[in-house]
Residue frames as a rotation matrix with the C-alpha (Angstrom) as fourth column:
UNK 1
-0.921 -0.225 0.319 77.37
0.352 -0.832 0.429 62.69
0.169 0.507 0.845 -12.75
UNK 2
-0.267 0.917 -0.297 74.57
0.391 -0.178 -0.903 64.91
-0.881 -0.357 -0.311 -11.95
UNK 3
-0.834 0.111 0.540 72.62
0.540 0.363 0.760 65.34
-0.112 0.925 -0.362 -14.84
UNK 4
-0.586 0.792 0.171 69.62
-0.809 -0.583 -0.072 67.88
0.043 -0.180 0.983 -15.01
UNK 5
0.285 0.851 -0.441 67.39
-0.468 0.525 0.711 64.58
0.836 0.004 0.548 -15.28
UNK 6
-0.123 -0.153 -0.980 69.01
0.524 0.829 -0.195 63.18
0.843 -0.538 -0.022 -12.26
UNK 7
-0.964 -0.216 0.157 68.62
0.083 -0.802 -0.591 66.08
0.254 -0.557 0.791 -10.43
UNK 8
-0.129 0.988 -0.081 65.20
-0.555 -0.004 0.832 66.21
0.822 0.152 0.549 -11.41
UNK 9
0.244 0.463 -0.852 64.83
-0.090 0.886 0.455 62.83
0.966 -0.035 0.258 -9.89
UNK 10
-0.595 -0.302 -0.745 66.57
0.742 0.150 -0.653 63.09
0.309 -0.942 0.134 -6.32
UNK 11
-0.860 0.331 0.389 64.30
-0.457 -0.839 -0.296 66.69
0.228 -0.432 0.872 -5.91
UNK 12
0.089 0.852 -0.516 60.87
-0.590 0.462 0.662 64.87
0.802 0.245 0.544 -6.85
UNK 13
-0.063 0.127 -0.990 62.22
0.385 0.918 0.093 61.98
0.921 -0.375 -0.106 -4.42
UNK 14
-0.950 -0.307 -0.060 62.90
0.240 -0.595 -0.767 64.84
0.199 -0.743 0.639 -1.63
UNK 15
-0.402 0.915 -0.002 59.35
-0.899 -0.395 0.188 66.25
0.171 0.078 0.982 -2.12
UNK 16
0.583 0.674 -0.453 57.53
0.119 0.481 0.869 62.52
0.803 -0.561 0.200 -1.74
UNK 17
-0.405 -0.503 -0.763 60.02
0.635 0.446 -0.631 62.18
0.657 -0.741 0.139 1.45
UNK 18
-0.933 -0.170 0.318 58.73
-0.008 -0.872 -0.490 66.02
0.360 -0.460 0.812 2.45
UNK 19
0.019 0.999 -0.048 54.76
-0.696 0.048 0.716 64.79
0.718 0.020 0.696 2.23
UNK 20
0.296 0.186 -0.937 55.35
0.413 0.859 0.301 61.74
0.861 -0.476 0.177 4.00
UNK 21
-0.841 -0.385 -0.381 56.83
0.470 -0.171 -0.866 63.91
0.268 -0.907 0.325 7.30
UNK 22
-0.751 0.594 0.289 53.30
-0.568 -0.804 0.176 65.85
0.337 -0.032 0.941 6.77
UNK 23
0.370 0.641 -0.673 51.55
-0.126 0.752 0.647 63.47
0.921 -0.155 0.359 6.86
UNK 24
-0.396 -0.344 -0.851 53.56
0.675 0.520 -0.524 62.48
0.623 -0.782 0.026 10.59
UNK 25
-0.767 -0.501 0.400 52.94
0.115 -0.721 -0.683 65.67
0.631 -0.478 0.611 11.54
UNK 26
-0.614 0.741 -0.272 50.03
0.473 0.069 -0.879 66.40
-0.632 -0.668 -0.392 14.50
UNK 27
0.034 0.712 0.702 46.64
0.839 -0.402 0.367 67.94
0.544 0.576 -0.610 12.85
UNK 28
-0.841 0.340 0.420 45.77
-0.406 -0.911 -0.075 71.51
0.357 -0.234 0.904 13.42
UNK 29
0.173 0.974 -0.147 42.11
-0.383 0.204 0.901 69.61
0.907 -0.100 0.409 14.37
UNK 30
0.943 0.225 -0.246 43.37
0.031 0.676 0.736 67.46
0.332 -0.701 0.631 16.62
UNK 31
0.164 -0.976 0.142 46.55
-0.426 -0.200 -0.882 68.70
0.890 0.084 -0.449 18.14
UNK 32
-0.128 -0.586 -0.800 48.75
0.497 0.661 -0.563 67.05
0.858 -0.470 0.207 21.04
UNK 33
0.592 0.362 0.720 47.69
-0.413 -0.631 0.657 67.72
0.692 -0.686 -0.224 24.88
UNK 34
0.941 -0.235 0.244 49.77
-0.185 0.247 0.951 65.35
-0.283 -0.940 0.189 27.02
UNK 35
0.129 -0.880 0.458 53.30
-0.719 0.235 0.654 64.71
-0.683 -0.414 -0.602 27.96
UNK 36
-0.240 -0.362 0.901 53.25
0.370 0.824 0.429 60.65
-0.897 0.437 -0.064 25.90
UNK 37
0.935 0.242 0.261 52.39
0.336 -0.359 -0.871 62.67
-0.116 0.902 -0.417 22.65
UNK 38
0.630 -0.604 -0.488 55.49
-0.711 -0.702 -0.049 64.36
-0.313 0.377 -0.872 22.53
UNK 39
-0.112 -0.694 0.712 57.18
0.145 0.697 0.702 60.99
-0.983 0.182 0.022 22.00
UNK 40
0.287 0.197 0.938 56.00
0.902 0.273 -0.333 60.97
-0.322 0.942 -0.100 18.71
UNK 41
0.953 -0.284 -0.109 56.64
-0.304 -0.902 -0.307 64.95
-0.011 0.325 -0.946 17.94
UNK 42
0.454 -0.889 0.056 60.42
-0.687 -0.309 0.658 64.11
-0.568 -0.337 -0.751 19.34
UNK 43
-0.315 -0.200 0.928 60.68
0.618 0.699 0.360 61.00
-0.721 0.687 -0.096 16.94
UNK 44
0.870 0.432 0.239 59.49
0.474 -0.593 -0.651 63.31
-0.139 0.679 -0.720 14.02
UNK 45
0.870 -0.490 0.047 62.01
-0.484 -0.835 0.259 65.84
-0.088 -0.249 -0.965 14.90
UNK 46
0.155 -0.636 0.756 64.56
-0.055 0.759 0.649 62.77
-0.986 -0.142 0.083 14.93
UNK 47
0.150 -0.027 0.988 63.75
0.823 0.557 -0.110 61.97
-0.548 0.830 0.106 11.48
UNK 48
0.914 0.397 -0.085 63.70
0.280 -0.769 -0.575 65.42
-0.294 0.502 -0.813 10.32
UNK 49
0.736 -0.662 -0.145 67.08
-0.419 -0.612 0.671 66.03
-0.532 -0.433 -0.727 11.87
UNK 50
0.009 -0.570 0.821 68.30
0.361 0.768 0.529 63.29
-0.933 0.292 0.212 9.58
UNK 51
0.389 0.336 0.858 67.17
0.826 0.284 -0.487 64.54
-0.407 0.898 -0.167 6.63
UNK 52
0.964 -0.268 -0.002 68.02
-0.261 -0.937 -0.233 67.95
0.060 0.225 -0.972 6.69
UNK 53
0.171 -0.985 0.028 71.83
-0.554 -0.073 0.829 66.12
-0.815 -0.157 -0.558 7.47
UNK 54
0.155 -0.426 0.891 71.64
0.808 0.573 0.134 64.30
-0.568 0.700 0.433 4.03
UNK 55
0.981 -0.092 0.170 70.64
0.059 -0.697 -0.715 67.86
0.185 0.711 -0.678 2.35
UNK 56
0.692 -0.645 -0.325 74.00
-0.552 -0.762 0.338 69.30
-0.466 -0.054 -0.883 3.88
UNK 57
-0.204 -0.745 0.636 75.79
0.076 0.635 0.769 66.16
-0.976 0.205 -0.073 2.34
UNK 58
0.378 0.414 0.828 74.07
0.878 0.123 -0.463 66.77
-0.294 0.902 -0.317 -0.52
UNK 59
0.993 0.036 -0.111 74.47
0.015 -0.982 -0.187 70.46
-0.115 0.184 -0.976 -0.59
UNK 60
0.388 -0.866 -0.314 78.59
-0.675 -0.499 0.543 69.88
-0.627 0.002 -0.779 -0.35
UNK 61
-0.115 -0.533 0.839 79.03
0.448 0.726 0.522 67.09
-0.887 0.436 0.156 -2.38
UNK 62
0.267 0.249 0.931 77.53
0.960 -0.159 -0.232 69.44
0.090 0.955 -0.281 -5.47
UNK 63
0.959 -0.106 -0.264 78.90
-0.054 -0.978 0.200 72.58
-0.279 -0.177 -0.944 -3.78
UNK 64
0.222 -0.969 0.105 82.48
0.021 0.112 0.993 70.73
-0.975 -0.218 0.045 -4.47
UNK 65
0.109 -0.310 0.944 82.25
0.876 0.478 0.056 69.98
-0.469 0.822 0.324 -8.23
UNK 66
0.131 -0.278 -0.952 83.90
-0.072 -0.960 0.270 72.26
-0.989 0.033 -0.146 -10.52
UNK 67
-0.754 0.604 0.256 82.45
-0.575 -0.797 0.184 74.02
0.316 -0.009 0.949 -12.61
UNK 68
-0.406 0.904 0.131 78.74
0.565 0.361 -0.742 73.63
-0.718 -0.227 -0.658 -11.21
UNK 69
-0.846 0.383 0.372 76.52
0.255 -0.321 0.912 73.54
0.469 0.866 0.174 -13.72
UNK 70
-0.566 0.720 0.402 73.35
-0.542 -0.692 0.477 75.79
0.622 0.052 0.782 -13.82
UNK 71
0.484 0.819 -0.308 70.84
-0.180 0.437 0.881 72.74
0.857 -0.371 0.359 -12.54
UNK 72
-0.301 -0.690 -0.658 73.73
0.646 0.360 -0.673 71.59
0.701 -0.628 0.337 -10.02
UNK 73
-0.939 -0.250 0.235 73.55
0.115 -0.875 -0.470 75.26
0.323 -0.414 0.851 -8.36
UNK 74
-0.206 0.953 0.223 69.95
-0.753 -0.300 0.585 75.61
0.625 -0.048 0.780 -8.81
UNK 75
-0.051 0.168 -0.984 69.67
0.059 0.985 0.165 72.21
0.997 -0.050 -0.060 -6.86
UNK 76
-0.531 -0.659 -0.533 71.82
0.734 -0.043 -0.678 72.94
0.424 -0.751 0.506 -4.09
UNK 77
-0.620 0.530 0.578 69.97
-0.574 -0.809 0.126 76.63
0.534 -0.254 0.806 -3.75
UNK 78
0.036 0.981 -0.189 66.91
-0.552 0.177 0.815 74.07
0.833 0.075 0.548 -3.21
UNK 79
0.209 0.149 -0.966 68.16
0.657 0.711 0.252 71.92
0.725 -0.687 0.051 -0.63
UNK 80
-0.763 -0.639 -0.099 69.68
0.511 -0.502 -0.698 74.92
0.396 -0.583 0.710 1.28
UNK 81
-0.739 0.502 0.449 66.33
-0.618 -0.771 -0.153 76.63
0.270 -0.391 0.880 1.49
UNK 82
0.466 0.856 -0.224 64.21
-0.462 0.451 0.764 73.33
0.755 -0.252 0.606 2.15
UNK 83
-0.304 -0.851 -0.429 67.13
0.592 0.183 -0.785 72.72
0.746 -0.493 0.448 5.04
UNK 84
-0.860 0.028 0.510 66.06
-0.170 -0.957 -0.234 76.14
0.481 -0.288 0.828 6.08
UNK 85
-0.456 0.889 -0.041 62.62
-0.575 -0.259 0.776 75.06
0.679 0.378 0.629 6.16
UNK 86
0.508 0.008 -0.861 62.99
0.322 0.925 0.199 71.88
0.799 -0.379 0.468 7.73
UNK 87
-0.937 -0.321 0.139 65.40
0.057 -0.533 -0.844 74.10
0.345 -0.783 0.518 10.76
UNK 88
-0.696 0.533 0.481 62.05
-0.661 -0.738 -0.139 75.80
0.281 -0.415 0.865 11.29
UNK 89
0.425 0.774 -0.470 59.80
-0.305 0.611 0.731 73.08
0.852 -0.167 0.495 11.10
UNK 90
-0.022 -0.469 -0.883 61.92
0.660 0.656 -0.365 71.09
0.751 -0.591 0.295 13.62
UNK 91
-0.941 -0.258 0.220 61.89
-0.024 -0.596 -0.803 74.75
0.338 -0.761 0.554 16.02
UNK 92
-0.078 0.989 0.123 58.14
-0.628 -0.144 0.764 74.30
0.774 -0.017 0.633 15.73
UNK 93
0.182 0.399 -0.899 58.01
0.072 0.906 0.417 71.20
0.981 -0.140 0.136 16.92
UNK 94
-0.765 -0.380 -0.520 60.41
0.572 -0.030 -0.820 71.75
0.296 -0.925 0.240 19.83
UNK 95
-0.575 0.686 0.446 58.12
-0.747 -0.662 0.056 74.45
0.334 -0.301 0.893 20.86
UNK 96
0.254 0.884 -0.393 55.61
-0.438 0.468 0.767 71.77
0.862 -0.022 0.506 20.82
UNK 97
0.275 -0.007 -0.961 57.11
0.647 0.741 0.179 69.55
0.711 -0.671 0.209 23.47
UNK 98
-0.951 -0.273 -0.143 58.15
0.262 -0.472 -0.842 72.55
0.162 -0.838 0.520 25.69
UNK 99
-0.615 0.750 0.243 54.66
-0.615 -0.649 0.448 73.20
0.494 0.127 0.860 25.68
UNK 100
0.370 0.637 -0.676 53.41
-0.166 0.762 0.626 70.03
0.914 -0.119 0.388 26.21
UNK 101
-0.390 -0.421 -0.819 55.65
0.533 0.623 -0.573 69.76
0.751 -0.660 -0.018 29.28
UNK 102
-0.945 0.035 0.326 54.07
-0.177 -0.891 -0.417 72.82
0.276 -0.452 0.848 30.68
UNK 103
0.219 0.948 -0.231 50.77
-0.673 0.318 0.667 71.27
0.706 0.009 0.708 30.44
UNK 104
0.280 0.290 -0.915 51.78
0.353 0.855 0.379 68.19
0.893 -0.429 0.137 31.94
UNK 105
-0.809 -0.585 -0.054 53.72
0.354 -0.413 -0.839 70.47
0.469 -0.698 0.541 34.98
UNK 106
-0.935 0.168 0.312 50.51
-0.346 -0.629 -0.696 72.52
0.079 -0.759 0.646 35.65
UNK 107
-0.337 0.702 -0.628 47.73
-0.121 0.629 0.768 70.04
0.934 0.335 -0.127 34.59
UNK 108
-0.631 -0.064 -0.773 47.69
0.601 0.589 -0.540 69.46
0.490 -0.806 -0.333 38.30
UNK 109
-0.676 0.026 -0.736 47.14
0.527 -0.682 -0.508 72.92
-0.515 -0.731 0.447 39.50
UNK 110
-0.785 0.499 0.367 44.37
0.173 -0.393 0.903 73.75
0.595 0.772 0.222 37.02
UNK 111
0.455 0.681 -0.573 41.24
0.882 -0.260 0.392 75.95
0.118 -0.685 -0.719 38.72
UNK 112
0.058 -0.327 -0.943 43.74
0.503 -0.807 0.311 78.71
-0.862 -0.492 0.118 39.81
UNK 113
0.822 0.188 -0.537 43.35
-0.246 -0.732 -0.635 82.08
-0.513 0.654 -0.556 37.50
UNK 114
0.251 -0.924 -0.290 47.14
-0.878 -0.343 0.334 81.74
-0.408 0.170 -0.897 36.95
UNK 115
-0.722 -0.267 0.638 47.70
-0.020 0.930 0.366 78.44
-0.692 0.252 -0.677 35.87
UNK 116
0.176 0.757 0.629 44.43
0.559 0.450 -0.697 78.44
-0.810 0.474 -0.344 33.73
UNK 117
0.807 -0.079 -0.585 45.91
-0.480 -0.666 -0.572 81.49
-0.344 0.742 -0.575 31.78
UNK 118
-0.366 -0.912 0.185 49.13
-0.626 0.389 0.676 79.61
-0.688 0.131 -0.713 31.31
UNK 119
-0.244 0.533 0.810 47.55
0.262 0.841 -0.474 76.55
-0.934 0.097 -0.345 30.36
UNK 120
0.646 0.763 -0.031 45.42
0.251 -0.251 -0.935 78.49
-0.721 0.596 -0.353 27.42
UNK 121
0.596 -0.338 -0.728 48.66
-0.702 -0.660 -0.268 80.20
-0.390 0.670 -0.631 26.33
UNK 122
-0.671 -0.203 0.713 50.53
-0.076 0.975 0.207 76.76
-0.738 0.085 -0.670 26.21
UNK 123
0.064 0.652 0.755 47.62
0.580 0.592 -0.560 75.42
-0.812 0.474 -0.341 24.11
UNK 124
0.861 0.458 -0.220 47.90
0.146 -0.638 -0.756 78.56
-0.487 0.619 -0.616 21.77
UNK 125
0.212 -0.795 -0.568 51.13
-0.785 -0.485 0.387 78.52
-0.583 0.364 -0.727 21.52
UNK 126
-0.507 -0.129 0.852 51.04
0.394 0.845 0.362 74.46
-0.767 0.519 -0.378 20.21
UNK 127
0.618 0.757 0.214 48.50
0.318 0.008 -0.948 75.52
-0.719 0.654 -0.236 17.72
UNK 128
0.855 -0.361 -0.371 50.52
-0.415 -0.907 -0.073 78.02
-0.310 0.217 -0.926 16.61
UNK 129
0.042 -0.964 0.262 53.55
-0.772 0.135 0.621 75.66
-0.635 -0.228 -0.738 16.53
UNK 130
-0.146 0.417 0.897 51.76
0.294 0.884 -0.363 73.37
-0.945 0.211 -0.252 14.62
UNK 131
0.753 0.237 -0.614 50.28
-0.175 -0.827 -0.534 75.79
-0.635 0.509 -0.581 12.23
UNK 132
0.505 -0.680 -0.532 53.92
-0.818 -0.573 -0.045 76.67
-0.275 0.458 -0.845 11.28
UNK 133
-0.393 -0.808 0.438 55.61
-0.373 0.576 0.728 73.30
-0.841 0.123 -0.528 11.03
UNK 134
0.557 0.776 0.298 52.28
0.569 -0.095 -0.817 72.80
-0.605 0.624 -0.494 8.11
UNK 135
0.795 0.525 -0.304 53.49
0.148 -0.654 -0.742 75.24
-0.588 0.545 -0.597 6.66
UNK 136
0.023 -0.998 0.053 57.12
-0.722 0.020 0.692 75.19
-0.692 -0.055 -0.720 6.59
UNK 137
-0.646 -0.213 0.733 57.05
0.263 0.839 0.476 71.52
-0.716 0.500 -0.487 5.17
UNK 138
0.574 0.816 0.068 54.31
0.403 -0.209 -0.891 73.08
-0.713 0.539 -0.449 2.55
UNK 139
0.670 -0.586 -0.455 56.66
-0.710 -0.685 -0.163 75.84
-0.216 0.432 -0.875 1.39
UNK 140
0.049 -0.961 0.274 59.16
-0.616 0.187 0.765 73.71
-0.786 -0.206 -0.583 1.22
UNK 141
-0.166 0.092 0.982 57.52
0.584 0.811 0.023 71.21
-0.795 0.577 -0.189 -1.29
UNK 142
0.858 0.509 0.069 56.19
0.244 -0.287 -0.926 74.00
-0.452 0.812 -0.370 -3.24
UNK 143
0.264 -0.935 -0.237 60.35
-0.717 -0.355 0.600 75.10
-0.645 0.012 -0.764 -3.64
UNK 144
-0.524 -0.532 0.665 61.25
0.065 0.754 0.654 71.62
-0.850 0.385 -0.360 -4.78
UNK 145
-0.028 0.733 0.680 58.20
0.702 0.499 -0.509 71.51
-0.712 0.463 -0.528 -7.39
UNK 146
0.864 -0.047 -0.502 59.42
-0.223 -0.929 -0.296 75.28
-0.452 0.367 -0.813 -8.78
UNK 147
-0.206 -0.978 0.001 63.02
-0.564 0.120 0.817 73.76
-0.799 0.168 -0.577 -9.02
UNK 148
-0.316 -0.268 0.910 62.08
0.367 0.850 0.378 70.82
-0.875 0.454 -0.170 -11.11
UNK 149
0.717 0.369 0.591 59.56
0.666 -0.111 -0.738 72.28
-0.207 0.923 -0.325 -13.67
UNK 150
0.625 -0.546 -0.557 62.69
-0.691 -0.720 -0.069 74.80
-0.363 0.428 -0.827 -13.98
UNK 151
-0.246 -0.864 0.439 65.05
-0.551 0.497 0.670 72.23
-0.797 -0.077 -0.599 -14.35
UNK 152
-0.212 0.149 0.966 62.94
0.655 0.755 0.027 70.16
-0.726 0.638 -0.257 -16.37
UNK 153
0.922 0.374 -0.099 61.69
0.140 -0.561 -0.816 72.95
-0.360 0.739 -0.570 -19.11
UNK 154
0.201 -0.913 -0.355 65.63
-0.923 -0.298 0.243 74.14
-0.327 0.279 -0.903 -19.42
UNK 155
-0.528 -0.368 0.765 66.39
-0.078 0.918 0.388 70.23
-0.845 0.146 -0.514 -20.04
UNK 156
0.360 0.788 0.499 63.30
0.498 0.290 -0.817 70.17
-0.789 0.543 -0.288 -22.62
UNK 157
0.735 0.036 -0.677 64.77
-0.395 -0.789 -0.471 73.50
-0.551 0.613 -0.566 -24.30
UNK 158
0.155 -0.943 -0.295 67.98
-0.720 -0.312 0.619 72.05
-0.676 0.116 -0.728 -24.78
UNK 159
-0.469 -0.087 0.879 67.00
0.145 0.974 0.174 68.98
-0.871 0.209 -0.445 -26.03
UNK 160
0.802 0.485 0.349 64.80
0.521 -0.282 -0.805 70.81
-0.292 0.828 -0.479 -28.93
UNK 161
0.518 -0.791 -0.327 67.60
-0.724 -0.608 0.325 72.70
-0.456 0.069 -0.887 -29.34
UNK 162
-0.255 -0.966 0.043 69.47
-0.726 0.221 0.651 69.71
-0.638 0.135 -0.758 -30.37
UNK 163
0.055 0.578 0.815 66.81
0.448 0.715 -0.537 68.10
-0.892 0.394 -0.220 -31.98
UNK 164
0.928 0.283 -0.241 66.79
-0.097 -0.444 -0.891 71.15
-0.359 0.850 -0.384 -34.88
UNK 165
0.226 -0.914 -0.338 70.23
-0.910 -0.322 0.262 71.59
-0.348 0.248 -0.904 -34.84
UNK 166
-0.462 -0.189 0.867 70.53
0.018 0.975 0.222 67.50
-0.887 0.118 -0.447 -35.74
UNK 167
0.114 0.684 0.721 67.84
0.766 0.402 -0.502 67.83
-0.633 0.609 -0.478 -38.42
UNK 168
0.905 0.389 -0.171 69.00
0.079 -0.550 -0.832 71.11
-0.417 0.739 -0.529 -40.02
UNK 169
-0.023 -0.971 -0.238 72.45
-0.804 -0.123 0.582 69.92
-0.594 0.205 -0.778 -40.76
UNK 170
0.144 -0.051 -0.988 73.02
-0.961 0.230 -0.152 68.64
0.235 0.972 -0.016 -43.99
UNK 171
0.896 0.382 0.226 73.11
-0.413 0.904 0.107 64.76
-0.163 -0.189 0.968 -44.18
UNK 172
-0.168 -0.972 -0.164 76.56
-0.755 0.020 0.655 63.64
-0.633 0.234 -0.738 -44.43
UNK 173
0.785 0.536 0.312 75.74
-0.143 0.646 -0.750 61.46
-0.604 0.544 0.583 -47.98
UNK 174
0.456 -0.652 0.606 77.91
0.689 0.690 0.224 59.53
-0.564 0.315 0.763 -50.46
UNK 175
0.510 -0.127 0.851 78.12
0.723 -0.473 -0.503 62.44
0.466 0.872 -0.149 -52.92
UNK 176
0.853 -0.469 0.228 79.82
-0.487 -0.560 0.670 64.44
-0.186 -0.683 -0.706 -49.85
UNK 177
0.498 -0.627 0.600 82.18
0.061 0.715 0.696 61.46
-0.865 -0.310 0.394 -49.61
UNK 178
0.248 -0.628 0.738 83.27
0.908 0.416 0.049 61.35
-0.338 0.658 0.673 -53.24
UNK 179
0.874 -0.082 0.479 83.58
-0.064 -0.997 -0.054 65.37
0.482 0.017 -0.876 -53.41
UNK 180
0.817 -0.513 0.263 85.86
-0.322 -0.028 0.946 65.08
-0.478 -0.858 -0.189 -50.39
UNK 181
0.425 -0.407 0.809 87.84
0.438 0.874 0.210 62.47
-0.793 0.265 0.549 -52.22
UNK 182
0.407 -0.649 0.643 88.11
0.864 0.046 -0.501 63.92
0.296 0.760 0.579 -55.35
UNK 183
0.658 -0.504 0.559 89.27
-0.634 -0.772 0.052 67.40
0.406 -0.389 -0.827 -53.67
UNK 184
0.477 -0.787 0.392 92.23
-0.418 0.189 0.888 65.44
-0.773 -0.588 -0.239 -51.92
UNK 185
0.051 -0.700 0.712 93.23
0.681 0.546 0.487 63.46
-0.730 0.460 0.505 -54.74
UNK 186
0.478 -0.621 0.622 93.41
0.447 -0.437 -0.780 66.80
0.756 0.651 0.069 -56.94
UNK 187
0.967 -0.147 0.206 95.45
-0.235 -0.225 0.946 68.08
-0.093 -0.963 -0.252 -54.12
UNK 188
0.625 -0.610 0.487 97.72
-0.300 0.388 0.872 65.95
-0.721 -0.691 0.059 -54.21
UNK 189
0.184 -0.371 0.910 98.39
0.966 0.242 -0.096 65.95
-0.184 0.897 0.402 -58.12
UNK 190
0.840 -0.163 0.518 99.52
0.238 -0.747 -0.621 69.37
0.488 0.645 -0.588 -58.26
């Protein structure tokens, strides 16, 4: 059963899973120039491509239950747009290794006007490609971290909510009991 506190808990676990691909990801300082670098971008992209296929398993397995409750929906919304996010990150990247193959294609022919302008835009365009996958996986954590503290405050409300409602109803005490009682047993003598 999803539960607003289990929910909670699989988003939170999404979000460390989303830091730890940042953390894979090339620096903006120090960004990828040769051809054997893209192994690692294309393993990245690998792992992404998994993840974004648990969201969609995730996304239909809570699109199926009927009724979907509020946090359910509000979940799903979240994986669908950090899915989104993760799409883009993963176009970044590609970008990155079509770049990088250009480099390694005209690396050779470097000196000529043409090729050096190539080259530069290649190099701008990784930055740039970089840049955005940063960001993407950024946005994407800040999404999950908006879902929970919703999820979790609406869980908090409800639960005060049932705390008063427990504590301003009468105690159910002995003198209830023998009321009760004697109301049925005159009842039952007339």
């Amino acid at each position: 059963m999803n539960t607003p506190a289990s929910e909670s808990l699989a988003l939170q676990s999404l979000a460390l899973r989303l830091e730890a691909q940042g953390a894979k990801l090339p620096a903006v300082t120090s960004l990828p120039t040769h051809l054997v670098e893209a192994s690692s971008v294309g393993r990245q992209i690998t792992e992404l491509g998994h993840l974004i296929a648990e969201m969609g398993q995730a996304i239909e397995a809570r699109a199926a239950a009927e009724p979907v409750p509020e946090h359910v929906l509000r979940t799903a919304w979240t994986y669908s747009e950090v899915a989104d996010r993760m799409g883009q990150t993963v176009s970044a990247l590609g970008a990155v290794t079509d770049q990088l193959a250009t480099v390694a294609r005209l690396g050779p022919l470097r000196g000529r006007r043409d090729v050096d302008q190539a080259l530069a835009a290649a190099g701008q365009v990784i930055r740039e490609a970089v840049s955005t996958a940063h960001s993407e996986l950024a946005e994407a954590g800040r999404s999950i971290r908006t879902t929970v503290s919703i999820i979790d405050a609406q869980q908090a409300r409800v639960e005060a909510a049932r705390a008063r409602s427990a504590t301003a109803a009468p105690p159910f005490t002995q003198t209830a009991a023998v009321a009760a009682s004697v109301s049925l047993s005159l009842g039952h003598s007339r």
